[in-house]
PDBQT receptor file of N, H, CA, C and O in Angstrom, charges set to zero:
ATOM      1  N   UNK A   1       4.104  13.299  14.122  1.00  0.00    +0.000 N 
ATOM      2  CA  UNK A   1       2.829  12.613  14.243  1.00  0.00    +0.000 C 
ATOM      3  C   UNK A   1       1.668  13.586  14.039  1.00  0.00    +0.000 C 
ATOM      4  O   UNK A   1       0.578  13.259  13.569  1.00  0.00    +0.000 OA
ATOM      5  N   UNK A   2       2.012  14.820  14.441  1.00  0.00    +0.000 N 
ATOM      6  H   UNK A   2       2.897  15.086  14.823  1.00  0.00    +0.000 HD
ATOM      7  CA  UNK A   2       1.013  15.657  14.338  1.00  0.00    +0.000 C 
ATOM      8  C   UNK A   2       0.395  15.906  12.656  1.00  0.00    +0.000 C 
ATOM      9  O   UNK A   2      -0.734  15.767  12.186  1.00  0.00    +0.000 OA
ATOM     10  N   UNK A   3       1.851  16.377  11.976  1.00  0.00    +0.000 N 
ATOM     11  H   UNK A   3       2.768  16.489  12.358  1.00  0.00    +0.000 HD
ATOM     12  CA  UNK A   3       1.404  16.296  10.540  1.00  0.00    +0.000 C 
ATOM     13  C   UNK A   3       0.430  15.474  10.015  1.00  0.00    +0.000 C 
ATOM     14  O   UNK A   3      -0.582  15.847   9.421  1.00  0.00    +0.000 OA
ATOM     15  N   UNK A   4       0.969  13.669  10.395  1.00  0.00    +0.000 N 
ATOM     16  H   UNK A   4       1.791  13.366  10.877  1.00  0.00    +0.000 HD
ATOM     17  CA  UNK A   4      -0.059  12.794   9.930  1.00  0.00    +0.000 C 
ATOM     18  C   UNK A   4      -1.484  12.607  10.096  1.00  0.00    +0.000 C 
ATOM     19  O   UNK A   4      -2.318  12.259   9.261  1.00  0.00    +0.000 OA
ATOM     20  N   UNK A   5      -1.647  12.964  11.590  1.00  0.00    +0.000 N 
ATOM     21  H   UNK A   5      -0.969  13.247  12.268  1.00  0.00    +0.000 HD
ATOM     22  CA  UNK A   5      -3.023  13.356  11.919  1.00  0.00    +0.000 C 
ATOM     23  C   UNK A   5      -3.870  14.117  11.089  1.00  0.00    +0.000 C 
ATOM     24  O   UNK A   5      -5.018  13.886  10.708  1.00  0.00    +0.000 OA
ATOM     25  N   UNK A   6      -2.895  15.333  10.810  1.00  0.00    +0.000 N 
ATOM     26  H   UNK A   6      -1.963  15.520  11.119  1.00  0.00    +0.000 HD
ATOM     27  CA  UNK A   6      -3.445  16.586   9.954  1.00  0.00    +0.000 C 
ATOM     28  C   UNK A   6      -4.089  15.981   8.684  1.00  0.00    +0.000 C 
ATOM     29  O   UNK A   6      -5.284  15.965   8.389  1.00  0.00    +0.000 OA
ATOM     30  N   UNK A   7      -2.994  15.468   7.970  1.00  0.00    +0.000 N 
ATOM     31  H   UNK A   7      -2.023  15.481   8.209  1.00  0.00    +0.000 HD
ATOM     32  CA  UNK A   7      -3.518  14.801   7.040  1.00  0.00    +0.000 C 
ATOM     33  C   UNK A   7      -4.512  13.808   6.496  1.00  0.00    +0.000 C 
ATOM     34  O   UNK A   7      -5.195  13.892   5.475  1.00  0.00    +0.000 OA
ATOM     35  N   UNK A   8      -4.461  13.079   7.182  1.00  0.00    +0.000 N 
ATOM     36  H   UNK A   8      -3.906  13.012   8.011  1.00  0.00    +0.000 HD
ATOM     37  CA  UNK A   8      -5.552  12.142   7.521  1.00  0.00    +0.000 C 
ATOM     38  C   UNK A   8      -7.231  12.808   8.368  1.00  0.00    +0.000 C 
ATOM     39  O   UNK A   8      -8.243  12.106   8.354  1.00  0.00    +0.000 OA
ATOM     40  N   UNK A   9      -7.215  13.787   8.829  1.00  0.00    +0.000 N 
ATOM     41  H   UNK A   9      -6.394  14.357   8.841  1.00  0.00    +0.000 HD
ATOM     42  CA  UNK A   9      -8.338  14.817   8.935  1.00  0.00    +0.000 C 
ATOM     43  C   UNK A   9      -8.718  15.606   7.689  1.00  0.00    +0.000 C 
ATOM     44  O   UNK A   9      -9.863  16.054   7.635  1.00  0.00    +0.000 OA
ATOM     45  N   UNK A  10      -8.014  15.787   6.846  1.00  0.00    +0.000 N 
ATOM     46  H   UNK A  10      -7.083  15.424   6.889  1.00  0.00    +0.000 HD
ATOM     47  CA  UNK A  10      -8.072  16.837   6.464  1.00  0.00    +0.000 C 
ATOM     48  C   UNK A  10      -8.811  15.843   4.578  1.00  0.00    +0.000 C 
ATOM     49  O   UNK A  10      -9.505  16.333   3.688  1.00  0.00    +0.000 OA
ATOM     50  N   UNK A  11      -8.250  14.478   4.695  1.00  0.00    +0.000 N 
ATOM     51  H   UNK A  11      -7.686  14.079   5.418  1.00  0.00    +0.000 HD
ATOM     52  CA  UNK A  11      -8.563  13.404   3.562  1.00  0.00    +0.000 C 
ATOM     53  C   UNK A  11      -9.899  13.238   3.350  1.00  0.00    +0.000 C 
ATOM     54  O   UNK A  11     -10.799  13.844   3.932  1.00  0.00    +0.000 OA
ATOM     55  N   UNK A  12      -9.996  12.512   2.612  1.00  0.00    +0.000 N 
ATOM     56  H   UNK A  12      -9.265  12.020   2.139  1.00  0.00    +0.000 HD
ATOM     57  CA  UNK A  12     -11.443  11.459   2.134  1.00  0.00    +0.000 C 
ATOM     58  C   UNK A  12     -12.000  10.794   3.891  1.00  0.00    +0.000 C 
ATOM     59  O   UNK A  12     -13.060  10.842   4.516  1.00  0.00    +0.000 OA
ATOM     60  N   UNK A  13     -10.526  10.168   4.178  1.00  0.00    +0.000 N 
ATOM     61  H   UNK A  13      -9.665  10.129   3.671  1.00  0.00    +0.000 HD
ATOM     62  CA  UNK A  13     -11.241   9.454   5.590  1.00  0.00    +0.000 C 
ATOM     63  C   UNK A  13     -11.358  10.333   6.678  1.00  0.00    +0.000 C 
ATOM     64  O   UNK A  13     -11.148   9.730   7.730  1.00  0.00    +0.000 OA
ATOM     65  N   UNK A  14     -11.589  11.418   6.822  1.00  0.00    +0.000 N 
ATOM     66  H   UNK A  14     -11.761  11.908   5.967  1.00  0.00    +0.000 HD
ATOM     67  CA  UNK A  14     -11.322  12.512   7.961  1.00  0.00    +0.000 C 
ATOM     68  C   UNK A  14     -12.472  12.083   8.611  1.00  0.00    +0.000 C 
ATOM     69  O   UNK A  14     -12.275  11.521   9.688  1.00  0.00    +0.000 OA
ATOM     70  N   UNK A  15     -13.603  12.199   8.246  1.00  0.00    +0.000 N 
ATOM     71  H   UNK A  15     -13.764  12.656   7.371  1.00  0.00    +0.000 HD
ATOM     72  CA  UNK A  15     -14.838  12.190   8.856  1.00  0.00    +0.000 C 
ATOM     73  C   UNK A  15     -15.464  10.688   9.188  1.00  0.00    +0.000 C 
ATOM     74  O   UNK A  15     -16.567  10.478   9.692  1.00  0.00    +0.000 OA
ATOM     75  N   UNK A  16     -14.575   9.787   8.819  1.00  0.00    +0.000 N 
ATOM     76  H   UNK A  16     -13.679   9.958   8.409  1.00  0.00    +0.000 HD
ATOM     77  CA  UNK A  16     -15.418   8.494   9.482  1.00  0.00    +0.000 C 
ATOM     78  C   UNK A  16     -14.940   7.516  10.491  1.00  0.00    +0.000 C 
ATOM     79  O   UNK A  16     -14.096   6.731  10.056  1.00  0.00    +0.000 OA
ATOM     80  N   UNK A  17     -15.211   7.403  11.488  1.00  0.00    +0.000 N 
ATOM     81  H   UNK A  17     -15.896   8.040  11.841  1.00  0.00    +0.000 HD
ATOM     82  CA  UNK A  17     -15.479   6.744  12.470  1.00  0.00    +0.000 C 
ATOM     83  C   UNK A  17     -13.319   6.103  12.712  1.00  0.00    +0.000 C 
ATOM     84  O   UNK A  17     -12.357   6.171  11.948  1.00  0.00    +0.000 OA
ATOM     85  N   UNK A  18     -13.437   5.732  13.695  1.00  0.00    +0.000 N 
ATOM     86  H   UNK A  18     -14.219   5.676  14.316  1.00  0.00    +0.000 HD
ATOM     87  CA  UNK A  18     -12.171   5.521  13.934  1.00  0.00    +0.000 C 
ATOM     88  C   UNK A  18     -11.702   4.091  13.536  1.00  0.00    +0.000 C 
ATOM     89  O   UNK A  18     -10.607   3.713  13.121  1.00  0.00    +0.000 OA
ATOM     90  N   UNK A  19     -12.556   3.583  13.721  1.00  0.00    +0.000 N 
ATOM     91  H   UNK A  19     -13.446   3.890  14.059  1.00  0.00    +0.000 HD
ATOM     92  CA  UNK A  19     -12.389   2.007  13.618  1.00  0.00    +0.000 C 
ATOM     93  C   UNK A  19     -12.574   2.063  12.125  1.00  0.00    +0.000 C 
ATOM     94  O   UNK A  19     -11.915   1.176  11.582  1.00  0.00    +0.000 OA
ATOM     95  N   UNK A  20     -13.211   2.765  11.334  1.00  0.00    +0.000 N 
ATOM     96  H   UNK A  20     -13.747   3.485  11.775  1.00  0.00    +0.000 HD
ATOM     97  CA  UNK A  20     -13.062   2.782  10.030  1.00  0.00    +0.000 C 
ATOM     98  C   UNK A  20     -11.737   3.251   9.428  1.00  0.00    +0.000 C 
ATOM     99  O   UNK A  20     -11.220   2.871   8.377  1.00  0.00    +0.000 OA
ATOM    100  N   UNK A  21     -11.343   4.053  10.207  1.00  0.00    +0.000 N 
ATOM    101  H   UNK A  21     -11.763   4.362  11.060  1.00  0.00    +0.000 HD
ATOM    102  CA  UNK A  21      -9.957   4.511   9.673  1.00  0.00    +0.000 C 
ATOM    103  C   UNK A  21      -8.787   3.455   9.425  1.00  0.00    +0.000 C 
ATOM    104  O   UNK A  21      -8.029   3.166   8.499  1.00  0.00    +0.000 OA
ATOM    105  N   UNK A  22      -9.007   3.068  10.610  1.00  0.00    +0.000 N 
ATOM    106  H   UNK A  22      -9.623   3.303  11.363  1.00  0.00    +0.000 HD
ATOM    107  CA  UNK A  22      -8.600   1.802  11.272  1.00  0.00    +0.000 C 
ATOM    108  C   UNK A  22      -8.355   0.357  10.097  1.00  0.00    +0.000 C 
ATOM    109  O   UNK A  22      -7.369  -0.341   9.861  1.00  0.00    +0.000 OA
ATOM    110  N   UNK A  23      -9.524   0.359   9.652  1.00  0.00    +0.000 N 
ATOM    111  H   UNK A  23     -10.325   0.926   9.843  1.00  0.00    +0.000 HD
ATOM    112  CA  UNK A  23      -9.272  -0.515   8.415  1.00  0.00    +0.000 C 
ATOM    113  C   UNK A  23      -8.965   0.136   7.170  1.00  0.00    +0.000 C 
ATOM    114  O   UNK A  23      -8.376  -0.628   6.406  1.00  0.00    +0.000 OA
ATOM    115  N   UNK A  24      -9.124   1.057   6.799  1.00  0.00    +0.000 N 
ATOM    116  H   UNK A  24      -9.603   1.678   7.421  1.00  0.00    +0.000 HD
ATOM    117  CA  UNK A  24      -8.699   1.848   5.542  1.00  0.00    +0.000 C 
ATOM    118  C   UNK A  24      -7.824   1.656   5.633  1.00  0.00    +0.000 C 
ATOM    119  O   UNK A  24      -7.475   0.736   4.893  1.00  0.00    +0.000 OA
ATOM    120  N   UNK A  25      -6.292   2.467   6.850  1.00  0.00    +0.000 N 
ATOM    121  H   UNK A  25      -6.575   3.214   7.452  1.00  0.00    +0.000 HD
ATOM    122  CA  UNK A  25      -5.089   1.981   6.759  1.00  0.00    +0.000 C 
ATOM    123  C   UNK A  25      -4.483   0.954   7.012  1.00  0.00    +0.000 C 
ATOM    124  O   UNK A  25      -3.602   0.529   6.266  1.00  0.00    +0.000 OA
ATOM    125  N   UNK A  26      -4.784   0.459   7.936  1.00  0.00    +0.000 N 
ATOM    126  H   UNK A  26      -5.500   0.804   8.543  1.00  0.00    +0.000 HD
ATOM    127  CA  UNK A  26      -4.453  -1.302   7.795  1.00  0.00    +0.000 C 
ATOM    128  C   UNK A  26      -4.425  -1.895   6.141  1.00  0.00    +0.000 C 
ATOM    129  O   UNK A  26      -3.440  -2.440   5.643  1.00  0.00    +0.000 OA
ATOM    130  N   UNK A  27      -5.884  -1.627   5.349  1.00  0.00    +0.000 N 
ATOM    131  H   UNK A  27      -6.684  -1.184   5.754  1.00  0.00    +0.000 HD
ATOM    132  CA  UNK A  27      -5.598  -2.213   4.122  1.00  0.00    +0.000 C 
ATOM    133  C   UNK A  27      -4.479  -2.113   3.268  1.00  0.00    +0.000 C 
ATOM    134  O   UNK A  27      -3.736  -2.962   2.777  1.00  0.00    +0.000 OA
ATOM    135  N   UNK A  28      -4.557  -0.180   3.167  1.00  0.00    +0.000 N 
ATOM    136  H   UNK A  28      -5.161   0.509   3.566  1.00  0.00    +0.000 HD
ATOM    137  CA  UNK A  28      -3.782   0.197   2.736  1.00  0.00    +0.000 C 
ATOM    138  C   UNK A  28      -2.102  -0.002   3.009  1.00  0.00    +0.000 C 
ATOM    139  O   UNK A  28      -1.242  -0.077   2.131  1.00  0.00    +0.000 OA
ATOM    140  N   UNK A  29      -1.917  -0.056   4.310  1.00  0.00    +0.000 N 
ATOM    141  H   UNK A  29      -2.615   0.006   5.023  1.00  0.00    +0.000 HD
ATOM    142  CA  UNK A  29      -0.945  -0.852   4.346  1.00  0.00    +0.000 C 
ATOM    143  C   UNK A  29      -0.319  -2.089   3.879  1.00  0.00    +0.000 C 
ATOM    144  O   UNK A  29       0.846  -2.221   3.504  1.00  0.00    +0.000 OA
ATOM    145  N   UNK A  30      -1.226  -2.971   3.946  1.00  0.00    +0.000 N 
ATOM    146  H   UNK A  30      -2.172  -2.864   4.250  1.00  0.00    +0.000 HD
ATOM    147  CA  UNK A  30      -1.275  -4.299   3.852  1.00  0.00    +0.000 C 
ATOM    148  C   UNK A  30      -0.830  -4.201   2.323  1.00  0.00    +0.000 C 
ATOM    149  O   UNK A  30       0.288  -4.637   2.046  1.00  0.00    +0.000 OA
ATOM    150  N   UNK A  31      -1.541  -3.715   1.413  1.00  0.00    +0.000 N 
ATOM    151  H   UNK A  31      -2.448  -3.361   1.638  1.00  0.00    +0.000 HD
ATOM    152  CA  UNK A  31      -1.380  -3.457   0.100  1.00  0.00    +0.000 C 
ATOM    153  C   UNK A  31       0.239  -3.224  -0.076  1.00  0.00    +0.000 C 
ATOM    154  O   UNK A  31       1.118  -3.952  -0.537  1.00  0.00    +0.000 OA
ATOM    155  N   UNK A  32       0.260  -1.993   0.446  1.00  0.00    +0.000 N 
ATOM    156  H   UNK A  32      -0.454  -1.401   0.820  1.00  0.00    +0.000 HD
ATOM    157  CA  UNK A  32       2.100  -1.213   0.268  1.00  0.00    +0.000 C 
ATOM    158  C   UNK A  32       2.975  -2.252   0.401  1.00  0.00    +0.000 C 
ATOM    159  O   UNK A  32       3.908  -2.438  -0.380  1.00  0.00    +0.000 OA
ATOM    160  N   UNK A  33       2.604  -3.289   1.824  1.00  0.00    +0.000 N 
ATOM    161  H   UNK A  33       1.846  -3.138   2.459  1.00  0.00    +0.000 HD
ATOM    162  CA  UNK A  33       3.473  -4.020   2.004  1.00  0.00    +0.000 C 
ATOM    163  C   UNK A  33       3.811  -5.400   1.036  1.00  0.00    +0.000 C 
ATOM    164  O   UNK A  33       4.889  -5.962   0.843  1.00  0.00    +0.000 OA
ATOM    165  N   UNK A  34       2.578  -5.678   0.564  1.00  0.00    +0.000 N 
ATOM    166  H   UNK A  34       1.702  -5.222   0.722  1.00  0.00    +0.000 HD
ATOM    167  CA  UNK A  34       2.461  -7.077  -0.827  1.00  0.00    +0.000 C 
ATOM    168  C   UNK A  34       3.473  -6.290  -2.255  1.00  0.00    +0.000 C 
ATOM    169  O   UNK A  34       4.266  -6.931  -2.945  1.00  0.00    +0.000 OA
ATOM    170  N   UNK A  35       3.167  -4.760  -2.424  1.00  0.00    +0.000 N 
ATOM    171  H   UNK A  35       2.523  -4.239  -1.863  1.00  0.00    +0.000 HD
ATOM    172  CA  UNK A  35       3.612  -4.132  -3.516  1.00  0.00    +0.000 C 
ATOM    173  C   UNK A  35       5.088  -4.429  -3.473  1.00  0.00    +0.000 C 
ATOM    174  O   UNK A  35       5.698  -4.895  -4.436  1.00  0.00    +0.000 OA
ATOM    175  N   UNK A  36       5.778  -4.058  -2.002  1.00  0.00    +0.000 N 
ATOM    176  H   UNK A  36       5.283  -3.680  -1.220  1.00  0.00    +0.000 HD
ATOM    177  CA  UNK A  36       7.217  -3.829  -2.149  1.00  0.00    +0.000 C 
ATOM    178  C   UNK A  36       7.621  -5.321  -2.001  1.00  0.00    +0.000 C 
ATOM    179  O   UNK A  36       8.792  -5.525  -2.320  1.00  0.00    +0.000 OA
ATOM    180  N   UNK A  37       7.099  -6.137  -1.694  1.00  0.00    +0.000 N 
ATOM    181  H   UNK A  37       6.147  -5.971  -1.435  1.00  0.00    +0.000 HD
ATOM    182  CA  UNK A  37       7.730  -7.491  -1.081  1.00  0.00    +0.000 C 
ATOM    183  C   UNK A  37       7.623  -8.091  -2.637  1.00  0.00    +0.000 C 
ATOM    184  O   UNK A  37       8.596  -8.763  -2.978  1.00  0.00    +0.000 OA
ATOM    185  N   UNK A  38       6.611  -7.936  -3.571  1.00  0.00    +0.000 N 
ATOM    186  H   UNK A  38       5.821  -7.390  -3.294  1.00  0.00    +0.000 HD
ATOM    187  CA  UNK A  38       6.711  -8.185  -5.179  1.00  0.00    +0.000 C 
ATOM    188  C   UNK A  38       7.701  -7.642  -6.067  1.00  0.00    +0.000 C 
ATOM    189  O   UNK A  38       8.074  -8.154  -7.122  1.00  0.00    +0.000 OA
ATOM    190  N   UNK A  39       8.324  -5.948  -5.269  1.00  0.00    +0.000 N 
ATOM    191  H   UNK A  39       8.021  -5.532  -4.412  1.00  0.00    +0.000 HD
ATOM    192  CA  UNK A  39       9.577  -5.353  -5.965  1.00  0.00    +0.000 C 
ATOM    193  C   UNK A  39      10.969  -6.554  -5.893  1.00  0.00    +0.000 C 
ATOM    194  O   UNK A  39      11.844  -7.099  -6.566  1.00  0.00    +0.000 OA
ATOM    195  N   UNK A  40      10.466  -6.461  -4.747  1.00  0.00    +0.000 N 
ATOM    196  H   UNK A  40       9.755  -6.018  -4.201  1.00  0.00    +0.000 HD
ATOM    197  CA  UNK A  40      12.274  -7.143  -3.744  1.00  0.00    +0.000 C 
ATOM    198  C   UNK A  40      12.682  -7.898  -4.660  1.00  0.00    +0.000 C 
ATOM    199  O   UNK A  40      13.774  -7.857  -5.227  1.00  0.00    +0.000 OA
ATOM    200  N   UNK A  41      10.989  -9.286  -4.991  1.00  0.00    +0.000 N 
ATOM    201  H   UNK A  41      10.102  -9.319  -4.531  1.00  0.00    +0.000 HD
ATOM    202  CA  UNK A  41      11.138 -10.493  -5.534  1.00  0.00    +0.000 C 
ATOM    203  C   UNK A  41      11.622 -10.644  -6.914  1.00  0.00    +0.000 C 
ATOM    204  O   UNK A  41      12.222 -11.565  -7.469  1.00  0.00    +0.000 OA
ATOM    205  N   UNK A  42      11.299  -9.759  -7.232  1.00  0.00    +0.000 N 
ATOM    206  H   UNK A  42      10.811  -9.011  -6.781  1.00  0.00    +0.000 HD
ATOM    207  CA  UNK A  42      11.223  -9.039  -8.948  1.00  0.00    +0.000 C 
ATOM    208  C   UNK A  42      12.926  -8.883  -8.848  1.00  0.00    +0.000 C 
ATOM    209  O   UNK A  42      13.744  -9.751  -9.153  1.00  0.00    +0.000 OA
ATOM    210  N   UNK A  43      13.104  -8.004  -8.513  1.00  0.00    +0.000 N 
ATOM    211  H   UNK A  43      12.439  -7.299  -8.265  1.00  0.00    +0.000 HD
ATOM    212  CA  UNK A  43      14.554  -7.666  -8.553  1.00  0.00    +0.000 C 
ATOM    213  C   UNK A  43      15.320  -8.864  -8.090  1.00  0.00    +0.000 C 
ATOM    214  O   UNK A  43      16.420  -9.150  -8.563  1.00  0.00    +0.000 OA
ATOM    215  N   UNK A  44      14.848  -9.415  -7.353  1.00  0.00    +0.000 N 
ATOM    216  H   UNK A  44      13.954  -9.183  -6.969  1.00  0.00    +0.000 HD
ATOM    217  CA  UNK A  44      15.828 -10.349  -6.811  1.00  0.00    +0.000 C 
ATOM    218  C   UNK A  44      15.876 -12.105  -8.131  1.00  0.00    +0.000 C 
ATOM    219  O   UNK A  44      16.783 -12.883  -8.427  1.00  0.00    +0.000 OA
ATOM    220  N   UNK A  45      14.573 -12.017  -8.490  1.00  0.00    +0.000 N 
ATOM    221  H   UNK A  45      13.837 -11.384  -8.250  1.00  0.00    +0.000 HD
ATOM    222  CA  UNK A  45      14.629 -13.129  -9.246  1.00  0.00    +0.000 C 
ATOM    223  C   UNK A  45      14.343 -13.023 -10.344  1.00  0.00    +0.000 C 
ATOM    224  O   UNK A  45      13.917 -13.979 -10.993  1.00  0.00    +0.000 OA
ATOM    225  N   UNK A  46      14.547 -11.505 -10.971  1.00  0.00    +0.000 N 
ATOM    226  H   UNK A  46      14.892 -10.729 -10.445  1.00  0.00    +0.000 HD
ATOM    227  CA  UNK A  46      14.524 -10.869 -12.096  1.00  0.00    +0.000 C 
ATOM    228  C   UNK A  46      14.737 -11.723 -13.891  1.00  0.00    +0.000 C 
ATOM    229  O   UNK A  46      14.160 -12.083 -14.917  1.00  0.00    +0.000 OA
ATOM    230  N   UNK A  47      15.688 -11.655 -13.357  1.00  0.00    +0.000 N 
ATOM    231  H   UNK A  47      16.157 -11.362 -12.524  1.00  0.00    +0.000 HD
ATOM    232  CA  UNK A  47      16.919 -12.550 -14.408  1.00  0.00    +0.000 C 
ATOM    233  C   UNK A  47      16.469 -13.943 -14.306  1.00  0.00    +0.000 C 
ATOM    234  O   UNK A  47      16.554 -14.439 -15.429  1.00  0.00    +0.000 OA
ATOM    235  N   UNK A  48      16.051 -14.744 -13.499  1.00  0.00    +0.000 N 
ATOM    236  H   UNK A  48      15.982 -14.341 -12.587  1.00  0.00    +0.000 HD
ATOM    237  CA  UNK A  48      15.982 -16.122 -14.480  1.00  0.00    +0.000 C 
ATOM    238  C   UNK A  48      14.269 -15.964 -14.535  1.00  0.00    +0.000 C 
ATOM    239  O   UNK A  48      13.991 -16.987 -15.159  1.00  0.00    +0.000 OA
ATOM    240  N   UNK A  49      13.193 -15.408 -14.301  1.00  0.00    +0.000 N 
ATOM    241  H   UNK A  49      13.419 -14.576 -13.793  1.00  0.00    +0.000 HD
ATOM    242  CA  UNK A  49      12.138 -15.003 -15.488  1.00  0.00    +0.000 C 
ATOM    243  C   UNK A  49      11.686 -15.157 -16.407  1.00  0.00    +0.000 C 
ATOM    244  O   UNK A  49      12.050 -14.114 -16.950  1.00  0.00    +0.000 OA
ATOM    245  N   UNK A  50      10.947 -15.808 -17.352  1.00  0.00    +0.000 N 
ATOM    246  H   UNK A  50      10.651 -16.655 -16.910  1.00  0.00    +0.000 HD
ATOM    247  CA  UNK A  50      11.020 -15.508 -18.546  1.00  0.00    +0.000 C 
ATOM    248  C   UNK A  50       9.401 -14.889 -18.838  1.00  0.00    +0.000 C 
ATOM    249  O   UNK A  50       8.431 -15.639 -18.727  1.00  0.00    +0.000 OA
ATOM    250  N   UNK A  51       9.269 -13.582 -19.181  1.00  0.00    +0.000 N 
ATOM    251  H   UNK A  51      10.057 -12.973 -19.271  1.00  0.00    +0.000 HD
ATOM    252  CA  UNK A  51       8.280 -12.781 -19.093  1.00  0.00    +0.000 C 
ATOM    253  C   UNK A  51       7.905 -12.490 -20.508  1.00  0.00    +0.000 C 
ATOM    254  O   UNK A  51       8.503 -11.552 -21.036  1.00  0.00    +0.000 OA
ATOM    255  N   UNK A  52       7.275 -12.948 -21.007  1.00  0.00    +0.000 N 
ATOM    256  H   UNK A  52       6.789 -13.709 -20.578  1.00  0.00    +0.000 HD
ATOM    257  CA  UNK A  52       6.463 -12.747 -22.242  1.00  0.00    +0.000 C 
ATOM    258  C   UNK A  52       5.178 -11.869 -22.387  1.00  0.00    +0.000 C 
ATOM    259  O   UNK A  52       4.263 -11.871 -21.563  1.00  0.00    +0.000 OA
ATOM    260  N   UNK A  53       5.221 -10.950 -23.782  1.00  0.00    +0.000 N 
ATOM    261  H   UNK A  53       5.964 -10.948 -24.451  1.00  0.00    +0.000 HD
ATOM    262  CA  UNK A  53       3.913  -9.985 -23.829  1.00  0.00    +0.000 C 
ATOM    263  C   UNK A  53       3.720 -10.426 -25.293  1.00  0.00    +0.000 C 
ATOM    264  O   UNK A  53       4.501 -10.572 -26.233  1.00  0.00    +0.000 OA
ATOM    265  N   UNK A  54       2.125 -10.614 -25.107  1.00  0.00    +0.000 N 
ATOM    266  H   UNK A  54       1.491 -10.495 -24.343  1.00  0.00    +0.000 HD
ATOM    267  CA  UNK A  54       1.480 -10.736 -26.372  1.00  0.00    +0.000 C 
ATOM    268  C   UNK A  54       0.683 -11.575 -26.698  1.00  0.00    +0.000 C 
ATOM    269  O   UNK A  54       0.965 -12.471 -25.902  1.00  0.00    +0.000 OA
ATOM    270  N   UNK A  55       0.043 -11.870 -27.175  1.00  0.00    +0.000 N 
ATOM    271  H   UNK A  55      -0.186 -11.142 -27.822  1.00  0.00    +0.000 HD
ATOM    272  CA  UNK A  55      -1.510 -12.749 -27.299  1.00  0.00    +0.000 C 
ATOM    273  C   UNK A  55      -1.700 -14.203 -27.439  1.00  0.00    +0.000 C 
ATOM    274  O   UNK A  55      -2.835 -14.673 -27.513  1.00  0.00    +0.000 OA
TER     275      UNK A  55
């Protein structure tokens, strides 16, 4: 835990307010968590898909 602290002092958000931090990572979380739950889905419902590129 200590590391993370470090890190997070040592960032962009080091210097602002706690409750700001507070939502930075929450977002950021929130984000990570939509990203991987879109992997799962992907992989999981990969194959019947039909994904087209082009104009």
């Amino acid at each position: 835990m200590d590391v993370v602290k470090e890190i997070i002092q040592k960032s962009a958000i080091g210097p602002l307010s706690n409750w700001s931090k507070g939502v930075v990572l929450s977002l950021f979380t929130s984000i990570l968590g939509l990203l991987l739950t879109m992997l799962v889905l992907l992989f999981k419902y990969g194959t019947q898909i039909n994904i087209q590129f082009g104009y």
